[in-house]
N, C-alpha and C positions, 0 to 999 in steps of 0.2 A: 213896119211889118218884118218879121223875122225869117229869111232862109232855113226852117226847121233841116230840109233835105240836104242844104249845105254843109250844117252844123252838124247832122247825123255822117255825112260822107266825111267830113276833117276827123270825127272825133274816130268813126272807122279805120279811117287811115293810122291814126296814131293809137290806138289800140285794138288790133287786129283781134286778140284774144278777150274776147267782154264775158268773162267768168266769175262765178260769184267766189271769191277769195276763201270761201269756208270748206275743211277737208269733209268728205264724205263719200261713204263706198253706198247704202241704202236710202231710200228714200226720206223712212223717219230719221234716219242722223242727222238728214239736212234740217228739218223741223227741228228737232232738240238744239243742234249750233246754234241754228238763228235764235233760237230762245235765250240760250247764255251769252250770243252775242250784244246783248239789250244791255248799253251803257257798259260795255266790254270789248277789246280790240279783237280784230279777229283772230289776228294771232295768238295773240293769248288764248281765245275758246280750242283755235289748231294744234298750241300745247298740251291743252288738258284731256283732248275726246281722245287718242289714241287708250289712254287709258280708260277711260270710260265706257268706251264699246268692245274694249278686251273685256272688261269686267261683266259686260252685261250685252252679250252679244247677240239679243234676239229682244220683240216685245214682249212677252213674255217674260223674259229675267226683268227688263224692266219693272215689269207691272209689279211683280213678286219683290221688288229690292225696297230695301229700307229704307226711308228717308236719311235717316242720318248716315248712312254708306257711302250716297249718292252727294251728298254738303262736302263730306270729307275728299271727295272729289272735284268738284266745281269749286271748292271754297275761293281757288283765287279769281273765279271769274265775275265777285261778287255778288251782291244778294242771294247768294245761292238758297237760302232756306225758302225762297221765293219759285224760286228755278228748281231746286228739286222736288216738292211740291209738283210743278206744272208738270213736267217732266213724266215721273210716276204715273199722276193721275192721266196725262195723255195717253202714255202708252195704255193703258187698260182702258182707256175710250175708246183708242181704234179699235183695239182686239172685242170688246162688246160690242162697241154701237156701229163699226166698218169694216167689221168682217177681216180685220187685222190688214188692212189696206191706209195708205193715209187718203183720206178724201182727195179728190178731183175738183171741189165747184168752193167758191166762197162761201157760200152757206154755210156749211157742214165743216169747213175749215176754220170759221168763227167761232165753231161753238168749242173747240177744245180749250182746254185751261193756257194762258200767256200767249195766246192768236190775235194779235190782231191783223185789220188789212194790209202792212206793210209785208208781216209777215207771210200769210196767204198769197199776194202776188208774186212772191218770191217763189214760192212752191209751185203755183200755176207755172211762173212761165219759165222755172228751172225742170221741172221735174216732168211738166206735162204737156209746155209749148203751148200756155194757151195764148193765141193772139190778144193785144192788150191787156199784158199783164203789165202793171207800175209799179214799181216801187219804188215809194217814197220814204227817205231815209234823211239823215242831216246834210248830205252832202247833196242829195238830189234838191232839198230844201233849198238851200244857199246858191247852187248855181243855178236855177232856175229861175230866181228871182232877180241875181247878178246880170243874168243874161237878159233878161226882162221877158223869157215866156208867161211868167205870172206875175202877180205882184201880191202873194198871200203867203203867211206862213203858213196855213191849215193845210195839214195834210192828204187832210178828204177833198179839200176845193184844187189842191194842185193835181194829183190823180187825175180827178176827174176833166181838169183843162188837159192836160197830158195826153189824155185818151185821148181828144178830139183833135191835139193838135202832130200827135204822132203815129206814122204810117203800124198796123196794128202788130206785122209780122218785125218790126223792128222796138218793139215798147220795152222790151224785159233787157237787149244787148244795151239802149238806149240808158236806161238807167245805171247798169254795170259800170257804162264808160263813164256816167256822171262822178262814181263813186271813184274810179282811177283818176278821170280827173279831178276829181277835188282831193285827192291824195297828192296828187302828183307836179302838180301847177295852181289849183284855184283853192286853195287851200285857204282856208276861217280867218286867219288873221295878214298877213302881209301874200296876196293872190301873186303870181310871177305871171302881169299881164307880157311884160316884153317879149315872154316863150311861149307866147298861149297862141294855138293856129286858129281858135276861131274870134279873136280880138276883134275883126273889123264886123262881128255880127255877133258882139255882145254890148249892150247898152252900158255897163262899167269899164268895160275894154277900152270903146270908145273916145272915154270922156279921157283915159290916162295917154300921157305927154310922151 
């Protein structure tokens, strides 16, 4: 059995600041980042939005910009012609169908164009604090399974163990620090167990010499 509350206090300790690494002044900036941050570093998306929300500083310009304006923009963040697309048609979703608010509930945050649940939790529990928000991402993916709180790679099925196994008002900083840590130390291919502080309460930590 795992010290969840352990692992949540060490990883606190070493990351005081559990922020989501994507720049944003407005609610839907954060929404669009996360969008082009899909198979894109974040730094890269933090290069390219200052221009982007100069150019198109309200939903509104959004809704009204050209697809191809909006590609010549995002182009280096990949698939852009995907992402502008989504982009476009979101903004003129909120403004018709949310009263130019980005939604509040997962419902309603599902249905816009390039939402999925990783994405939505991110919004809940950055923008609105709702308790139990997850997100699951590649890095939440790999050390959660490292550690042995799950043993699935389905996104949906680690969420949902997540939720039950982490205190509600800490789920959204919980995932952040997963992401610094697996930046930082637990990282995809060669992990730095020997500087990891919660080593003796991870099942890979463990097994190394």
């Amino acid at each position: 059995m795992h010290d969840i509350d352990k692992i949540i206090e060490l990883l606190e300790a070493d990351y005081p600041d559990a922020l989501c690494s994507l720049e944003y002044d407005k609610d839907y900036e954060l929404l669009f980042s996360v969008r082009l941050a899909a198979q894109c570093t974040d730094a890269r998306v933090n290069m390219v939005t200052p221009a982007l929300y100069e150019k198109y500083p309200t939903l509104e310009a959004f809704a009204d910009a050209e697809v191809k304006d909006v590609e010549e923009l995002i182009r280096s963040c990949g698939f852009y012609h995907t992402k502008a697309r989504d982009i476009i048609n979101s903004a003129k979703m909120i403004l018709t169908d949310f009263n130019g608010k980005v939604p509040d509930n997962m419902d309603d945050l599902l249905k816009l164009p390039g939402v999925g649940r990783k994405t939505a939790n991110l919004i809940l529990g950055d923008v609105f604090n709702v308790p139990s928000s997850v997100v699951v991402d590649t890095h939440c993916i790999r050390l959660t399974n490292r550690i042995g709180l799950v043993a699935t790679k389905d996104p949906v099925k680690i969420e949902m163990a997540l939720r039950q196994l982490l205190p509600p008002d800490k789920s959204s900083d919980f995932c952040h620090r997963m992401v610094l840590h697996g930046r930082a130390v637990c990282n995809a291919r060669s992990p730095k167990c020997e500087i990891c502080s919660i080593k003796e309460h991870c099942d890979h930590g463990k097994n190394i010499d």
